[in-house]
C-alpha angles and dihedrals in degrees: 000000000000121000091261095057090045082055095035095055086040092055086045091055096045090055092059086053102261110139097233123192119221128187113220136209141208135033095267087116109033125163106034095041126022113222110221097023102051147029150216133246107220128201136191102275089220093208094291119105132144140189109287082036103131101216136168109244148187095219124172088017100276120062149035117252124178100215143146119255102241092170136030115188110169101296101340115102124207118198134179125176119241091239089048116098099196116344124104143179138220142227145144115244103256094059079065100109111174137008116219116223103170136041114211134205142215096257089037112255116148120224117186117230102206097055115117115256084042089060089037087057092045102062085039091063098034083069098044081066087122089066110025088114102062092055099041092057083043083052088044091055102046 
């Protein structure tokens, strides 16, 4: 089974309600998930989603991303990963398969992504874009 078919049956399954865990890959959200060592809980986005949602998405019209909606304009989508500095990627809404409620951990502790002080964080982190970079080599090092 290729990597499309795995996210494409777990996008079918989340869609009929069933809560299905999903290891990521790469740095494209640190910090907030570590690609390699966690992974994310998807639902079904029902339609509602808003900008700070964390979603699985077909942007560009070829691949998967797990990223963070940072603009909403109508029916175009505009998403940036947390450990990006500057690029995005862009979708309509309904190429928005799955929204991501949980990040889970190697030794399986679950952490919300919607809780306060996480979307706090989170804006927090979206305006210190200038120097993301900075911190994010000072997190890889540590």
């Amino acid at each position: 089974m290729t990597d499309n078919e795995i996210i494409e049956e777990a996008i079918r399954l989340a869609r009929e309600g069933v809560n299905v865990t999903l290891p990521v890959n790469g740095n494209s959200m640190l910090p907030f998930i570590i690609g390699g060592k966690e992974s994310v809980i998807l639902h079904s986005p029902g339609g509602i989603v808003d900008v700070g949602d964390v979603v699985l998405a077909w942007v560009d019209g070829n691949r998967y991303v797990v990223h963070r909606i940072i603009k909403l304009d109508y029916d175009r989508v505009t998403l940036m990963g947390d450990g990006n500095v500057a690029v995005t990627e862009h979708c309509r809404l309904n190429d928005i398969k799955a929204r991501v409620t949980h990040v889970v951990s190697a030794d399986n502790k679950k952490r919300d992504l919607y809780s306060r002080w996480r979307m706090l964080g989170a804006k927090v982190w979206y305006w210190l874009r200038p120097i993301r970079r900075y911190l994010l080599a000072i997190y890889r090092r540590l």
